[in-house]
C-alpha positions in Angstrom: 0.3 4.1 15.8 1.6 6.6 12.9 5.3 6.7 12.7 6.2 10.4 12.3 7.8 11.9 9.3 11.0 13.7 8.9 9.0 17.0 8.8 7.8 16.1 12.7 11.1 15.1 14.1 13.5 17.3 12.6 16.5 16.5 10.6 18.2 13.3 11.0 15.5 11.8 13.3 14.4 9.0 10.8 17.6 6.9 11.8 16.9 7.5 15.3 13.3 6.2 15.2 12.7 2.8 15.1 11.7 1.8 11.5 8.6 -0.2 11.3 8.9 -3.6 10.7 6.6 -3.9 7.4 9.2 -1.0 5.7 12.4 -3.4 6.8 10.8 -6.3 4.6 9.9 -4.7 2.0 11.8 -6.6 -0.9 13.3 -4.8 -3.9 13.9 -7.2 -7.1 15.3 -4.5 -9.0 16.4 -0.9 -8.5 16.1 1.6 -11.0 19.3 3.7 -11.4 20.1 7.2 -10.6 20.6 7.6 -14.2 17.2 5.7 -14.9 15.2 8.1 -12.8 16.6 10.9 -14.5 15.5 10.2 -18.3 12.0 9.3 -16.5 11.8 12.6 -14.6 11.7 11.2 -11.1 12.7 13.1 -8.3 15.5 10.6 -6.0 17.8 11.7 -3.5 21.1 12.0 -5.5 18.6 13.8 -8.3 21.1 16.9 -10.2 17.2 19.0 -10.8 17.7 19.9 -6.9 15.0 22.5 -7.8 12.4 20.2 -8.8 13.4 17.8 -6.0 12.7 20.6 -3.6 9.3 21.7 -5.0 8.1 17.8 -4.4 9.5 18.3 -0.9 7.6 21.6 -0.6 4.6 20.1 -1.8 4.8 17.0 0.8 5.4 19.6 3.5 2.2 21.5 2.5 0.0 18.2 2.3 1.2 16.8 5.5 0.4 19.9 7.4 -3.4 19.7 6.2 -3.2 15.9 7.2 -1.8 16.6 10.6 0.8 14.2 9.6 -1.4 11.2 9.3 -1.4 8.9 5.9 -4.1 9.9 3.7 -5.5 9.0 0.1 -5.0 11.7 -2.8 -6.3 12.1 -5.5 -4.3 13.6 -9.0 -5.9 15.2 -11.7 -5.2 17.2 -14.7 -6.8 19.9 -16.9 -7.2 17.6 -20.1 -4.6 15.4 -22.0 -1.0 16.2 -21.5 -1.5 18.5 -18.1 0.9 16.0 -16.3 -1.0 14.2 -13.7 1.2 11.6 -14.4 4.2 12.7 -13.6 2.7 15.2 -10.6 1.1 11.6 -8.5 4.6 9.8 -9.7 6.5 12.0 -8.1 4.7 13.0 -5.3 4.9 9.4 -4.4 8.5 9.5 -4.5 8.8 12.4 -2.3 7.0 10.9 0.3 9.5 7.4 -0.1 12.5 9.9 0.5 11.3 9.8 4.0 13.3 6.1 5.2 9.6 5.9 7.6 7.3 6.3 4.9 6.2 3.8 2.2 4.0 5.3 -0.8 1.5 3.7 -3.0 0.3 4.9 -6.8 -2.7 3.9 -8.3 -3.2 4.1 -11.7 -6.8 4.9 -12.0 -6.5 6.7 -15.4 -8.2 3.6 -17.2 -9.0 5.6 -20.6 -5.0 5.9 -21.1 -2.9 4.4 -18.1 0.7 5.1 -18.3 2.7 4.5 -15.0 3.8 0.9 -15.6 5.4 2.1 -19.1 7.1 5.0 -17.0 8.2 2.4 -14.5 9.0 -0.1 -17.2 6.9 -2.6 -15.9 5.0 -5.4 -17.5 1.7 -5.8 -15.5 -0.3 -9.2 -15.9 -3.4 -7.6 -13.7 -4.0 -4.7 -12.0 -6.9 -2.8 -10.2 -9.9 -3.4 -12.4 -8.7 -7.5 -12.4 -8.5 -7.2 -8.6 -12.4 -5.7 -8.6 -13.8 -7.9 -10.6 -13.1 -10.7 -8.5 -14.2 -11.2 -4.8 -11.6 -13.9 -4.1 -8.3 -12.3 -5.8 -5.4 -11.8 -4.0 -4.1 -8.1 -3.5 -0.6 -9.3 -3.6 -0.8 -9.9 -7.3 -1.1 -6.2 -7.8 1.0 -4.7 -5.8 4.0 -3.9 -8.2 7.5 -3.0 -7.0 9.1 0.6 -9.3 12.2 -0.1 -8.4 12.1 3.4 -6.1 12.4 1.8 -2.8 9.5 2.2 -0.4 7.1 2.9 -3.5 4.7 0.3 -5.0 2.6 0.7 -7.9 -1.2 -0.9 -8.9 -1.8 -0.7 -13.1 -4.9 0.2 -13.9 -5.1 -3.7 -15.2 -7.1 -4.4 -18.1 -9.1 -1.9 -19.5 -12.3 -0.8 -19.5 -14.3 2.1 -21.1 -17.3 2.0 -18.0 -14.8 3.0 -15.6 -16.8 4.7 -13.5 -18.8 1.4 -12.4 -15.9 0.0 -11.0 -15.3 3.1 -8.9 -18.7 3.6 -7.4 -18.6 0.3 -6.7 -18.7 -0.9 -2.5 -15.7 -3.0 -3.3 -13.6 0.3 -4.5 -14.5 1.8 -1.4 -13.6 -1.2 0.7 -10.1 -1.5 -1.7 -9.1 1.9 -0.9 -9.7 1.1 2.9 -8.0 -1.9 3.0 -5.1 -0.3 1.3 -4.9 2.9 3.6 -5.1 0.6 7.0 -2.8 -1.9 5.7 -0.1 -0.1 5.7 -0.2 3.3 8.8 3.0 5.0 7.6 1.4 4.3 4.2 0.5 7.2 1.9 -1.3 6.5 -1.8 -1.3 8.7 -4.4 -4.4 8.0 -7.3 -3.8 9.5 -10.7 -7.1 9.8 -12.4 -8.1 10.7 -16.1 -8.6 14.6 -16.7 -11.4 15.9 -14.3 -12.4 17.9 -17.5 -13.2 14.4 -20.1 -14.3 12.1 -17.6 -16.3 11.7 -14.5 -14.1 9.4 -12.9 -11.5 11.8 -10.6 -14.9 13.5 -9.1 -16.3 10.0 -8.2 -12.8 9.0 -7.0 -12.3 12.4 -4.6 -15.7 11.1 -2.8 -13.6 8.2 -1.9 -10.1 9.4 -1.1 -9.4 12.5 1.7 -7.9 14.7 -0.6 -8.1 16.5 -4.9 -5.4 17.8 -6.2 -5.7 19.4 -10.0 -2.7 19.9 -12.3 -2.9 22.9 -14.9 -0.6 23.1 -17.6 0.8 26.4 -18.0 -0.3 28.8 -20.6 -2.6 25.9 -21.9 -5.7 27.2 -20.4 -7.8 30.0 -18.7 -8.2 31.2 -15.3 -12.0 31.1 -15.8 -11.4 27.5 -16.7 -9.7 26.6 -13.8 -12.1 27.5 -11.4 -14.6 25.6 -13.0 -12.8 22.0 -13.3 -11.9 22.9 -9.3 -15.4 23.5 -8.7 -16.0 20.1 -9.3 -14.0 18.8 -6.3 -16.0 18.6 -2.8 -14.4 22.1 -1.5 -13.8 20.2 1.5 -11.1 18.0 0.1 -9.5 19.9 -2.6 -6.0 20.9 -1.5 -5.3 23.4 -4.8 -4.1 23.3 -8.1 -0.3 22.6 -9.2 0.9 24.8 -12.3 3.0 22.2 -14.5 5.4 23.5 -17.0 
């Protein structure tokens, strides 16, 4: 059974639902401060950039409503180098660990140039494409805590230029599965290289429910746009974010 969000039951519901048991034991070695969170640009509850909190929160709402309120997979993708995917599946994962029900998961699928554990300061001995390459490896040692609570991280892992066989690959598709149906108040965010310089995010969008591009303002066309949205399934793609 999905535990609802905050968005279904109103305000101040989460502390009268019951809290699944999974969220409860999630452990947190460390805890990055609000001060920490700031100088990374991550949106936390006590956050002074109530603005950008708020358009996180607004862009939540929006993708929960297209869900029906049900955990999904999403996919993030930007316009080239520098469009801020980054920091658009970062934070979207944060907004949805706001909610006290939820837990969130990012995926660093951006194997060309990962970047989250640096963001998160974290200092990865595996990560995804370790966990693929061997039948018998334990999720476990992937699953990173950011020191957000309720959101976990997988590093890309060691890195590879053929990307893309690892994510046509049956055991991606079972990974993201297992991942999803794991956890039911769950949702995972995948940040992918630019849909414009690799073929990765298009293979990774067959696999997940939903695309999302990011377009960096004034660093591109409208002509252009359409085109690198074009080569999302129309059925999945959600929209583009401007960031900047």
């Amino acid at each position: 059974m999905l535990v609802p969000s905050s968005l279904e039951l109103g305000a101040g519901a989460v502390e009268k639902y019951v809290i699944s048991k999974q969220i409860v034991r999630m452990q947190e070695p460390r805890c990055l401060t609000p001060d920490d969170l700031d100088e990374r640009r991550i949106i936390h509850p006590d956050s002074r950039n109530r603005d950008l909190v708020n358009r996180f929160r607004d862009i939540r709402t929006k993708l929960l409503e297209v869900s029906g309120g049900n955990n999904f997979t999403l996919i993030v993708s930007g316009m080239g180098e520098g469009a801020g995917s980054s920091f658009m599946a970062l934070n979207l994962a944060a907004a949805f660990a706001l909610d006290r029900s939820k837990t969130a998961l990012v995926i660093d699928c951006n194997m060309r140039n990962p970047t989250m554990h640096s963001i998160l300061d974290i200092i990865p001995e595996t990560g995804l494409t370790d966990f693929l390459d061997d039948p018998d490896y334990d999720i476990s040692k992937i699953l990173y805590p950011t020191g957000i609570p309720r959101l976990r991280l997988i590093p890309a892992g060691s890195r590879r230029e053929s990307a893309d066989e690892f994510f046509t690959s049956f055991r991606m598709k079972q990974f993201l599965k297992a991942v999803r149906q794991r956890y039911p108040d769950r949702f995972i965010v995948l940040d992918t290289a630019p849909i414009t310089d690799s073929p990765d995010a298009r293979i990774l969008a067959e696999l997940c429910d939903y695309a999302m591009l990011v377009v960096p303002h004034g660093r591109t066309t409208a002509a252009a746009v359409e085109r690198a949205a074009a080569a999302f399934n129309p059925d999945k793609f959600v929209g583009a974010v401007i960031n900047g």
